[in-house]
C-alpha positions in Angstrom: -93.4 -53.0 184.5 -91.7 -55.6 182.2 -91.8 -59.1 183.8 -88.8 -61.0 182.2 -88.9 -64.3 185.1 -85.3 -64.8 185.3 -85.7 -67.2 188.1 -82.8 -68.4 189.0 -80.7 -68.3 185.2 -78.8 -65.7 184.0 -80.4 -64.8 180.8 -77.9 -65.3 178.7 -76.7 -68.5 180.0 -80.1 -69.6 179.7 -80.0 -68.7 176.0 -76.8 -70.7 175.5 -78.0 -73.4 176.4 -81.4 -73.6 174.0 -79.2 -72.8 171.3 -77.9 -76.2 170.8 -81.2 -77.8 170.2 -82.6 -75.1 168.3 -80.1 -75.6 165.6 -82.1 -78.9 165.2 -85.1 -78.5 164.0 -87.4 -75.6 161.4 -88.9 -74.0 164.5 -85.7 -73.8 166.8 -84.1 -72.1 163.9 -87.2 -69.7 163.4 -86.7 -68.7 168.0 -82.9 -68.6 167.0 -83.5 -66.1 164.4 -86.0 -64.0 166.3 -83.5 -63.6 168.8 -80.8 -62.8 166.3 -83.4 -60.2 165.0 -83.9 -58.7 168.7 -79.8 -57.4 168.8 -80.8 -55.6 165.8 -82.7 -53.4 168.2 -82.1 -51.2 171.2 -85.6 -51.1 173.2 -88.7 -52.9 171.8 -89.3 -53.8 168.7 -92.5 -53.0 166.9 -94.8 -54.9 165.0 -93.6 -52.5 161.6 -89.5 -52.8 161.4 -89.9 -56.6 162.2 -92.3 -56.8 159.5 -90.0 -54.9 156.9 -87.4 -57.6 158.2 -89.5 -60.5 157.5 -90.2 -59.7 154.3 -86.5 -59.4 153.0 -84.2 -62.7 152.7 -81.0 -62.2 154.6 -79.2 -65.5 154.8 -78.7 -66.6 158.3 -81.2 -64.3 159.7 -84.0 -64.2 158.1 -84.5 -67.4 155.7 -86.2 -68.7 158.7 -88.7 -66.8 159.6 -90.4 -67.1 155.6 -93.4 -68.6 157.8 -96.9 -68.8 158.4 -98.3 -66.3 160.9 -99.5 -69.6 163.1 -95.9 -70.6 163.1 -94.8 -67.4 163.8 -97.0 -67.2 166.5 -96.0 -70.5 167.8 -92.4 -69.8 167.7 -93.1 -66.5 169.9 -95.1 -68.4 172.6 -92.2 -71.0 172.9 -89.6 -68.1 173.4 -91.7 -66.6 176.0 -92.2 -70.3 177.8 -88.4 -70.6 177.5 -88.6 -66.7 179.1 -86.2 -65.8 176.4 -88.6 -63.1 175.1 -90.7 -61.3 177.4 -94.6 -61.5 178.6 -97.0 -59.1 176.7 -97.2 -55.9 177.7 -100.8 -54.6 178.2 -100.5 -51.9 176.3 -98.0 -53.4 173.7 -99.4 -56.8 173.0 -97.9 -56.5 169.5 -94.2 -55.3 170.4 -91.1 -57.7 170.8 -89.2 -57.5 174.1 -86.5 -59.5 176.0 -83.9 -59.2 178.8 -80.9 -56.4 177.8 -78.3 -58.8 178.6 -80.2 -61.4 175.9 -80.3 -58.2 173.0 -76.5 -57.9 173.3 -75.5 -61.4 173.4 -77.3 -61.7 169.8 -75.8 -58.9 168.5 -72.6 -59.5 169.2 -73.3 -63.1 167.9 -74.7 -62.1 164.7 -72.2 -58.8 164.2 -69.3 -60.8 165.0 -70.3 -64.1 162.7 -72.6 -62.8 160.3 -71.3 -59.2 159.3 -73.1 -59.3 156.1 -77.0 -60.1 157.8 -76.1 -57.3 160.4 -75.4 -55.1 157.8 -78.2 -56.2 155.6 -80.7 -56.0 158.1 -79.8 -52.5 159.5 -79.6 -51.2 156.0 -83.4 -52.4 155.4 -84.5 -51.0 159.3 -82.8 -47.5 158.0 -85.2 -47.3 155.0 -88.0 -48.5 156.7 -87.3 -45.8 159.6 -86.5 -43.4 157.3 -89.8 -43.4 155.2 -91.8 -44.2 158.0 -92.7 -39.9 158.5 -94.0 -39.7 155.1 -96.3 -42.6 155.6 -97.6 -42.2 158.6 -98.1 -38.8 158.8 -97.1 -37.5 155.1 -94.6 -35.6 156.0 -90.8 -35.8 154.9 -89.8 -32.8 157.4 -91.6 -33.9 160.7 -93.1 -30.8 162.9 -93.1 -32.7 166.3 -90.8 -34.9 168.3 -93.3 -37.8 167.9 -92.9 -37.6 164.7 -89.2 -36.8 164.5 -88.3 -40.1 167.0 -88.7 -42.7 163.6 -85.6 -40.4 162.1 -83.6 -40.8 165.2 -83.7 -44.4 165.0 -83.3 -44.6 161.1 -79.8 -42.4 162.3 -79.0 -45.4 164.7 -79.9 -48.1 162.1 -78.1 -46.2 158.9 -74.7 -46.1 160.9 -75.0 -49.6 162.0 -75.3 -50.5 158.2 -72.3 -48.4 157.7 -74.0 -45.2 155.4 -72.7 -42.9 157.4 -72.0 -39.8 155.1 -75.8 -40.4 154.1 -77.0 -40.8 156.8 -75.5 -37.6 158.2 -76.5 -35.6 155.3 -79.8 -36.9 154.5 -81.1 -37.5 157.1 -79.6 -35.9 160.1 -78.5 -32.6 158.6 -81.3 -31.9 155.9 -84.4 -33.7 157.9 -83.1 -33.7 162.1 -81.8 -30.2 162.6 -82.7 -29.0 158.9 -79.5 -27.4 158.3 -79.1 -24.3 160.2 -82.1 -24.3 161.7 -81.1 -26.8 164.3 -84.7 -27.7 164.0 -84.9 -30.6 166.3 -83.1 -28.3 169.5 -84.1 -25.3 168.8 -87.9 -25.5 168.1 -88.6 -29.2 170.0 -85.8 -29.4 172.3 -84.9 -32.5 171.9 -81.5 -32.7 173.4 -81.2 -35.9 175.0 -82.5 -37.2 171.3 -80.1 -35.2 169.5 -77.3 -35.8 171.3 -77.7 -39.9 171.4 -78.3 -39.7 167.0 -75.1 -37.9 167.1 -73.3 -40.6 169.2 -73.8 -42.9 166.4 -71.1 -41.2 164.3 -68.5 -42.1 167.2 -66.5 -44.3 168.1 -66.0 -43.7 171.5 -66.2 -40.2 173.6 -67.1 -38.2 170.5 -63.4 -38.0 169.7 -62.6 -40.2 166.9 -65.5 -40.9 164.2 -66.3 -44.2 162.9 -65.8 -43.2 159.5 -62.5 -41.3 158.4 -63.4 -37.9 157.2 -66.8 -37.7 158.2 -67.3 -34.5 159.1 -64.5 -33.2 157.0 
């Protein structure tokens, strides 16, 4: 179980109040940005998508983090003394973690003042998720639900970066359920998957979608 030592700070309060020195200096802008990075996500983040992020410049998001791995390294060990990012997980030593109430703060923060990186940076997760089937396992039509879940979140990250209609054609309708197949319910049951990639294309209570004539 996740240890995020919230002591006696709310998590976000605590975050608030680091912000105004990291603003100050090369490294407090590199912790600022990995935070900013962690409301681009909804549960860990692996070593892969923050990789892809890294290696594309998004203003505001990711000019800071154009790093060596020490630094890198560095600024991860100073978010976890400041418990802004979580310990290591034993069997994750390599994935990204902090306190919920931290990963929606951020992306508030950056989808409210920096529209552009948000949409940048989901736009480079949705490729990254959406190839990821073919190169690990070669395969652009997944058989299993392991290898289905990196389309599910390519879904998530493709509407955040505002492709819906391609994202719900290419990749939920041709690769998900594979047309009229319903390949993803059908043969691997994945309802509880299916039904949360579908909740993307909503605004709220599946009754008005977040792009006009969606599924029209």
């Amino acid at each position: 179980m996740i240890d995020f030592q919230l002591d006696l700070f709310n998590p976000v309060f605590r975050s608030k109040i680091c912000i105004k020195w990291m603003k100050k200096s090369p490294r407090g802008k590199t912790m600022l940005n990995i935070l900013r990075i962690m409301g681009l996500f909804d549960r860990p983040a692996k070593p892969g998508a923050v990789k892809a992020l890294r290696e594309v410049s998004i203003k505001g998001l990711t000019d800071a983090l154009q790093i060596s791995e020490a630094d890198w390294e560095f600024a991860l060990k100073d978010l976890r003394d400041l418990k802004l990012l979580s310990k290591k997980e034993v069997d994750h030593e390599d994935h990204l973690n902090c306190h919920p109430l931290i990963r929606e703060h951020f992306a508030k923060n950056l989808q409210d003042n920096n529209p552009d990186a948000w949409k940048k940076a989901h736009e480079t997760l949705y490729e990254y998720y959406k190839g990821l089937p073919e190169k690990l396992y070669d395969k652009v039509l997944p058989d299993t639900l392991e290898e289905m879940r990196p389309l599910f979140a390519a879904v998530r990250h493709g509407c955040e970066a505002g492709k819906w209609q391609e994202t719900l054609y290419d990749v939920y309708w041709e690769r998900i359920i594979r047309k009229d197949q319903h390949y993803s319910i059908k043969k691997l049951g994945a309802f509880g998957e299916d039904l949360s990639a579908l909740a993307n294309f909503f605004e709220t209570h599946w009754s008005k979608p977040r792009y006009h004539g969606l599924f029209s």
